[in-house]
C-alpha positions as CSV (number, residue, x, y, z in Angstrom):
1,X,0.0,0.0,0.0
2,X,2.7,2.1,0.9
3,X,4.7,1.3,-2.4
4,X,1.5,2.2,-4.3
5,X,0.7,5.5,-2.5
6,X,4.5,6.6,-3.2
7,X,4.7,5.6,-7.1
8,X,1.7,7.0,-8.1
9,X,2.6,10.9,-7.8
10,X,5.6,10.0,-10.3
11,X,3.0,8.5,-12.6
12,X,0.8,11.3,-12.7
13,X,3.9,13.7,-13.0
14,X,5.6,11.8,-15.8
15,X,2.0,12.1,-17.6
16,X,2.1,15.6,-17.1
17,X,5.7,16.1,-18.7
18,X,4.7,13.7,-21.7
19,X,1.9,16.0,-22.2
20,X,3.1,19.5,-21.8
21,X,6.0,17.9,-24.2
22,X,3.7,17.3,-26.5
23,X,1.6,20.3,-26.5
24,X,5.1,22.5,-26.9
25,X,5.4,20.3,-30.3
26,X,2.4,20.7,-31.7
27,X,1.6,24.2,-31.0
28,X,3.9,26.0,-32.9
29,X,2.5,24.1,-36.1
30,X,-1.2,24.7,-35.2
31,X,-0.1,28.2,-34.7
32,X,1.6,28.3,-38.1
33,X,-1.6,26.7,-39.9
34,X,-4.1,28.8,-38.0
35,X,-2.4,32.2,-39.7
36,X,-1.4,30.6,-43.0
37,X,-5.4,29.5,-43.7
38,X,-6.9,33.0,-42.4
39,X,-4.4,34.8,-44.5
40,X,-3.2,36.7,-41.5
41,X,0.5,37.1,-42.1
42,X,2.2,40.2,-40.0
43,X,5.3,41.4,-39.2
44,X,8.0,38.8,-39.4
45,X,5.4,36.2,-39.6
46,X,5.5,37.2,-43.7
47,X,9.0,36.1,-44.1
48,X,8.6,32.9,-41.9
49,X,5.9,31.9,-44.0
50,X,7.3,31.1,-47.3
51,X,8.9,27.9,-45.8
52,X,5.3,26.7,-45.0
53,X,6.2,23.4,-47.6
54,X,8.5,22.3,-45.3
55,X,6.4,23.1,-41.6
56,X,4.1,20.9,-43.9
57,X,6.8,17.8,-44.2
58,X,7.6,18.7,-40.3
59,X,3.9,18.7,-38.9
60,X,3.8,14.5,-39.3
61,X,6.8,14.3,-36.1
62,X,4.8,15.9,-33.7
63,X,1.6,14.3,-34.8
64,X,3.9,10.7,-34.5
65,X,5.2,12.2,-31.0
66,X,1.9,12.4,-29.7
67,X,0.6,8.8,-30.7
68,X,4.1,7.6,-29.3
69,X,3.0,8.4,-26.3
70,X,-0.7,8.1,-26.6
71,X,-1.6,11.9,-25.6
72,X,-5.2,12.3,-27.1
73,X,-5.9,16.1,-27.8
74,X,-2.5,16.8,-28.6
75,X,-2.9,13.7,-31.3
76,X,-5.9,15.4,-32.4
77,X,-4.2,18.8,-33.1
78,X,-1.7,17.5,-34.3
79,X,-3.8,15.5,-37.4
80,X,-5.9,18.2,-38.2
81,X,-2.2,20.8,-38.4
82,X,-0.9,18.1,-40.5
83,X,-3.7,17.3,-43.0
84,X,-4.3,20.9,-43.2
85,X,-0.8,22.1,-43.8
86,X,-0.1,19.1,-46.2
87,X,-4.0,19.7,-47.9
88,X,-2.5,23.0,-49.5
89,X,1.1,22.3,-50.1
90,X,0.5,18.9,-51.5
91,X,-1.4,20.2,-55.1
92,X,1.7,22.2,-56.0
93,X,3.0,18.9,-56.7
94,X,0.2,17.4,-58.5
95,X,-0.6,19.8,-61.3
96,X,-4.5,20.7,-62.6
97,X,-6.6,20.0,-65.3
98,X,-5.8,22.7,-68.2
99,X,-8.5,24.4,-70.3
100,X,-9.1,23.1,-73.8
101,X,-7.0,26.0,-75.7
102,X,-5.7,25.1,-79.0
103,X,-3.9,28.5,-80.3
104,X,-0.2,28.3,-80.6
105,X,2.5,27.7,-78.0
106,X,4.0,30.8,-75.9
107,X,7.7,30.0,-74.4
108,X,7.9,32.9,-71.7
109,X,11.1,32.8,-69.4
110,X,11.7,35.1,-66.3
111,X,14.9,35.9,-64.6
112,X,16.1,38.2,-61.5
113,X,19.8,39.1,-62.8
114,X,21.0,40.4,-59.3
115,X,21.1,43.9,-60.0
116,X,23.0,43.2,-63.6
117,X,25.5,40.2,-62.3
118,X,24.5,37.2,-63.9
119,X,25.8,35.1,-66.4
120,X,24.7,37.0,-69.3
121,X,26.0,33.6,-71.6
122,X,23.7,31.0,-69.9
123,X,21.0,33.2,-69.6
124,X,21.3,33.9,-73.9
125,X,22.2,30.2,-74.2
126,X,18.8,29.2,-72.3
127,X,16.6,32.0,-74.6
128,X,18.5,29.9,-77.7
129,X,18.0,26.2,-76.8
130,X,14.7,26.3,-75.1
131,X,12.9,29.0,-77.9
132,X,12.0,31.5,-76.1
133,X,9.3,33.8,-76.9
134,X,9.3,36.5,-74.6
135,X,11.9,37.3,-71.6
136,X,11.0,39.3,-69.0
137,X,14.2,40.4,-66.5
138,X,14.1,41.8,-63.3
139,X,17.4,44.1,-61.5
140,X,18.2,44.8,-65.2
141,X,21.1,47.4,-65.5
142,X,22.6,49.0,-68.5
143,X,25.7,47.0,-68.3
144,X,23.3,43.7,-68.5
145,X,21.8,45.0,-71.4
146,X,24.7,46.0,-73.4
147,X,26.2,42.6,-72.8
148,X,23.1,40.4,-73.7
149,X,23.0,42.4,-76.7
150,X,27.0,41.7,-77.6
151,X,26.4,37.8,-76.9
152,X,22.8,37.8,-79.4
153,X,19.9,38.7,-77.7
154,X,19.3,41.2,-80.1
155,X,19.0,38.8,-83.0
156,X,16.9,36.3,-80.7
157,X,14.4,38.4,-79.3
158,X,14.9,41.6,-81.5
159,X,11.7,43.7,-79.9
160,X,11.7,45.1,-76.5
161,X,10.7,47.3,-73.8
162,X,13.7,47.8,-72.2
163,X,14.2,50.2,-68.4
164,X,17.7,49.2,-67.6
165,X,18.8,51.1,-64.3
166,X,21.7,51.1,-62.2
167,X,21.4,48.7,-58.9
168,X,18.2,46.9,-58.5
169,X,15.3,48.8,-60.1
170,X,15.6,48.2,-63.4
171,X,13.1,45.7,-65.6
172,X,13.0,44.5,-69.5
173,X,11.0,42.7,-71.2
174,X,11.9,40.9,-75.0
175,X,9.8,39.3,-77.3
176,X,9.9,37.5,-80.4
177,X,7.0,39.5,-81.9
178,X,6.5,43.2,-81.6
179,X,5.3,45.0,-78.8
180,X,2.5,47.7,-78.6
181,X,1.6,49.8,-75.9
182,X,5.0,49.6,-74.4
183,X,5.6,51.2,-70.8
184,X,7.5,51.4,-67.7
185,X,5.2,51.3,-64.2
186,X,6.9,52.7,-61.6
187,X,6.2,51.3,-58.0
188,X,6.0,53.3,-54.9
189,X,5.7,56.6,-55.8
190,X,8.3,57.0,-57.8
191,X,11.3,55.2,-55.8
192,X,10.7,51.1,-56.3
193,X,11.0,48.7,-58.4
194,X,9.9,49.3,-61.9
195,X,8.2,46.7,-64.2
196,X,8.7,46.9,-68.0
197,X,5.4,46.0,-69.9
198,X,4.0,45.5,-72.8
199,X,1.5,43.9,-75.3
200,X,3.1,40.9,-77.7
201,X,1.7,40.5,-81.4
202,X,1.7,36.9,-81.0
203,X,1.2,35.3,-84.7
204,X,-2.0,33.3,-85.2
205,X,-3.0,33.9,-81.9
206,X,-4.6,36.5,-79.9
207,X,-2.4,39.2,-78.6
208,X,-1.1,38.9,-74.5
209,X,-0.4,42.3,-72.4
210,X,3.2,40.9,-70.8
211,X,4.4,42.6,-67.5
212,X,8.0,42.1,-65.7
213,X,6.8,41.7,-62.0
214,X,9.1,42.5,-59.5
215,X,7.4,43.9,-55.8
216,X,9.3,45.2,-53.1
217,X,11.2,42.3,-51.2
218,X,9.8,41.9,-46.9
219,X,13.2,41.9,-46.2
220,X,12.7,43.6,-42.8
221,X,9.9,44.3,-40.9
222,X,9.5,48.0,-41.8
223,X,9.6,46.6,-45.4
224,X,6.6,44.5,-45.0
225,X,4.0,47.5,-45.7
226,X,5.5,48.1,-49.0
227,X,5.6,44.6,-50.0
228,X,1.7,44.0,-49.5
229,X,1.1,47.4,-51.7
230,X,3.3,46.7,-54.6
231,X,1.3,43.2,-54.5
232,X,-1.8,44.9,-54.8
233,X,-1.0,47.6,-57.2
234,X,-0.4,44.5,-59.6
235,X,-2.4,44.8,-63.1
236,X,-5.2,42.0,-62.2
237,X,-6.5,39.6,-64.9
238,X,-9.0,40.5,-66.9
239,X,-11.1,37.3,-67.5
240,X,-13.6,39.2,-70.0
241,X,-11.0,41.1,-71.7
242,X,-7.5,41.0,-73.1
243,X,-5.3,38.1,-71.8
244,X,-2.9,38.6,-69.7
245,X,0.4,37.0,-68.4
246,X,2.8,38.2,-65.3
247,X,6.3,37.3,-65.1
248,X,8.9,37.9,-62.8
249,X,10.5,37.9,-58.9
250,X,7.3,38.2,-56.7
251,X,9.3,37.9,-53.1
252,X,6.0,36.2,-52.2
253,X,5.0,32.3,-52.7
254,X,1.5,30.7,-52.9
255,X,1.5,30.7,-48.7
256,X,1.2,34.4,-48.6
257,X,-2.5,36.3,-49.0
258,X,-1.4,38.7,-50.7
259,X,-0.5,36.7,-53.9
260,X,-3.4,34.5,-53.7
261,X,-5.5,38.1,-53.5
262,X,-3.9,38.8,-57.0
263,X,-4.2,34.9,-58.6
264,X,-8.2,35.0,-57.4
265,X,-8.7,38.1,-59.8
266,X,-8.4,35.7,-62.8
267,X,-5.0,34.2,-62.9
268,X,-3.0,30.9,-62.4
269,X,-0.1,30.1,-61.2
270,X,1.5,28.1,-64.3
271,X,4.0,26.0,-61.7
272,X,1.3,25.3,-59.2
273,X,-1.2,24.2,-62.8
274,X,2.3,22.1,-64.1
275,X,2.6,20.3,-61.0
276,X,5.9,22.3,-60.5
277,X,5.2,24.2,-57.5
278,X,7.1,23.4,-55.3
279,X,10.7,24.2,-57.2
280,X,12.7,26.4,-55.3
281,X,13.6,29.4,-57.1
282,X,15.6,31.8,-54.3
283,X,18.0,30.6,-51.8
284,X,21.4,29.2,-50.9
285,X,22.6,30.1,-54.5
286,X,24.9,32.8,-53.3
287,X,26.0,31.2,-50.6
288,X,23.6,32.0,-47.8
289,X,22.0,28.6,-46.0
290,X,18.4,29.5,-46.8
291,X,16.3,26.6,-47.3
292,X,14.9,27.4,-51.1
293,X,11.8,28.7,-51.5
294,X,9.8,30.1,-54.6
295,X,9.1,33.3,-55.2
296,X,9.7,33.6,-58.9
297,X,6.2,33.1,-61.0
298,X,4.8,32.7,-64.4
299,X,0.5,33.9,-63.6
300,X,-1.2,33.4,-66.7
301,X,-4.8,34.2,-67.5
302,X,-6.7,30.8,-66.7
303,X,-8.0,30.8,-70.7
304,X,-3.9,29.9,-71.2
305,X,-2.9,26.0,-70.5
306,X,0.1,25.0,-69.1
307,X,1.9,22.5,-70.7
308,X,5.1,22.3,-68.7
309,X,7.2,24.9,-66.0
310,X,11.0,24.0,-65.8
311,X,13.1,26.2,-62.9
312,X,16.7,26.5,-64.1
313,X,20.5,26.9,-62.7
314,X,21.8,30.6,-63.0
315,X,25.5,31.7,-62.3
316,X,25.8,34.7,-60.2
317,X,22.6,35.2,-59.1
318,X,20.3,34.0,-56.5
319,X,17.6,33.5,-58.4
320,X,16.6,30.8,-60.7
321,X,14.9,31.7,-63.9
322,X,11.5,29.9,-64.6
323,X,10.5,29.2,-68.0
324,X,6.8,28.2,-69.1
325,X,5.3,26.5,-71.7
326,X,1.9,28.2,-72.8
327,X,-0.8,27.4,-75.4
328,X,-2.8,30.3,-75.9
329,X,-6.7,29.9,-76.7
């Protein structure tokens, strides 16, 4: 009796410590899904959230930790963070049915060159081999363009509307096919990023209003307000109008609401349609250990299918351009 009376305290302590144990798993993932499905993102909560794909991979250990030792309500929020988490990462993976458009094929390739320093070569080299239609270029300088020009570019995509600037505001955009109603939008007031557009002649097709996206990056917190209103001063789709395609460095992924704001007016997100959303397209290429994440995009009026997204190496730069395959209705 004695023996009893003295072990069962310990028993009820060690089922306290497996269950606050558990509980300091599992919350930080319910936490993480509870913002990332009401769209919620603040502060430095918007720069933790682009690595929701892998809190998605992560939220099966503490859902395993809390059947291991048989907790119940931890178990339970555990399995609904998980499926959750997993239920909107997961499609990136798996690609969408495509609309039944049966124009001809658009080859459009985007590309941050870090403020002018990447490999001018391999970028021309992937414009030759791959047929590129219509390049749009982010942190395009003057030097860049001279340089493209020297190595070919000209010859390949011999129309363009071209801002080249030095540092990290400049944008282009190349095409095959002449370009109308050429223009330069200039972010924030007058001291962002700028995005080259334009609308491409495509032949035998209908004609598609191209812009170089590039919105203000949530590097810091006091960066964060710019961010969301470069997102939203994006040109939205016009589903009864002209078709429209944006391409370029978004610093956002498919995690953040401001993005999916934009994509609900009317677009698609051609890697997310292709299957191929879940490509990395910024991070440890120079040099930094940041898990990748993607932030580059191809949105395409949902009248365009998606045939195929390929993400590709880059020197000198820590992006990775992202070229899709488009037939046009």
């Amino acid at each position: 009796m004695i023996t009893e009376n003295l072990s069962r305290p310990a028993g009820t302590h060690s089922d306290r410590v497996r269950t606050a144990l558990c509980w300091v798993v599992v919350a930080p993932g319910a936490v993480w899904a509870a913002v990332r499905l009401a769209g919620v993102e603040r502060g430095p909560l918007v720069q933790a959230l682009a690595f929701t794909p892998y809190v998605a991979a992560w939220s099966l250990l503490p859902l395993l930790l809390a059947l291991g030792l048989r907790r119940r309500w931890p178990a339970v929020v555990a399995a609904v963070t998980a499926v959750a988490l997993v239920a909107v990462v997961a499609p990136r993976a798996l690609g969408s049915a495509q609309p039944a458009a049966a124009g001809p094929t658009l080859r459009v390739l985007t590309a941050n060159l870090l403020a002018g320093s990447a490999d001018a070569a391999a970028l021309v080299d992937l414009v030759r081999a791959h047929r590129v239609d219509v390049l749009a270029v982010q942190e395009f300088t003057p030097g860049a363009q001279a340089e493209l020009d020297r190595l070919g570019l000209d010859r390949l995509l011999p129309h363009r509307q071209l801002n080249p600037q030095v540092g990290t505001p400049g944008s282009g955009l190349y095409a095959r096919w002449p370009i109308s109603d050429g223009g330069v939008r200039q972010l924030r007031g007058g001291w962002g990023f700028t995005q080259a557009h334009g609308t491409v002649a495509v032949p035998g097709g209908p004609a598609v209003r191209v812009e170089s996206a590039h919105p203000a990056a949530p590097y810091a917190v006091d960066q964060v307000g710019y961010w969301r209103d470069d997102l939203a001063a994006q040109p939205p789709a016009t589903p009864d109008g002209p078709l429209g395609i944006l391409a370029g460095d978004f610093n956002a992924t498919l995690d953040h609401a401001p993005l999916r704001a934009l994509l609900a007016t009317g677009y698609v997100d051609a890697a997310d349609a292709a299957g191929a959303g879940l490509r990395g397209t910024w991070g440890p290429y120079d040099g930094d250990p940041i898990p990748p994440v993607t932030i580059d995009h191809v949105l395409v009026d949902r009248r365009i299918a998606v045939r195929a997204v390929e993400v590709h190496p880059l020197a000198r730069t820590d992006h990775r351009p992202v070229l899709a395959t488009l037939t046009l209705p």
